[in-house]
N, C-alpha and C positions, 0 to 999 in steps of 0.2 A: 504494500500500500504506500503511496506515493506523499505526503504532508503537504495541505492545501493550504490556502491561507488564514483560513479562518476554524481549523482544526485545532482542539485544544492539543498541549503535550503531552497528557494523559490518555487519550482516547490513540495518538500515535502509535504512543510506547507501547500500549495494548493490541495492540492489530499490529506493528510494524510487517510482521513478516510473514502477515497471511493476506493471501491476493485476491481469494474470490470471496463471494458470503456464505459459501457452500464451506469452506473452510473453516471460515468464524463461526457457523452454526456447527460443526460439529467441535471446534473446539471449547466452544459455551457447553454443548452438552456433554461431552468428557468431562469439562472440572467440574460441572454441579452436578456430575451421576456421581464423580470419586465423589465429592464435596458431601455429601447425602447418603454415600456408601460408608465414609470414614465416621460418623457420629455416632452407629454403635458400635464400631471397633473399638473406637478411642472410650465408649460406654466400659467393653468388655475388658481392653486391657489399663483402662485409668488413666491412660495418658490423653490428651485430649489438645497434642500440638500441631498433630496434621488438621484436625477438625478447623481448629485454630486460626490454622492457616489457609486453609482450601473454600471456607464460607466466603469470604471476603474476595481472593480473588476471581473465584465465580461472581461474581458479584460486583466487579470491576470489569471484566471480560462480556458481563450481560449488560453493563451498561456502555460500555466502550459500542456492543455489536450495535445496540439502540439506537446513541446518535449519530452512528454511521447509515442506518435504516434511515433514519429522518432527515437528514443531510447528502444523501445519496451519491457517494464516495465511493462507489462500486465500479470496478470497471463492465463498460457492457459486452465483453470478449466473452 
């Protein structure tokens, strides 16, 4: 993904290195299925640093894909 002018540098960094939206949708749904996977693990083994960590960045990635939907930053290849 290529940084427009008017693209924050959070939604960049988040997307930088995926190209289609077919990409970024499965990359949202990979962290928030681990991200949703990890909360009874970290249940069963007490530790709760991936949970931790994987809520938030799903979360950062679904709203990165968002205002790249509303701003339509997709290439049309």
């Amino acid at each position: 993904m290529e940084k427009t002018s008017n693209m924050p540098l959070w939604v960049f960094l988040g997307l930088m290195n995926v190209e289609t939206r077919k990409g970024a949708l499965i990359l949202v749904s990979l962290m928030i299925g681990f991200a949703l996977a990890s909360v009874p693990l970290s249940w069963y083994l007490a530790d709760w640093s991936w949970a931790a960590m994987l809520l938030p960045m799903g979360l950062w990635y679904w709203l990165c894909l968002r205002w790249a939907d509303r701003n339509t930053v997709w290439s049309k290849e």
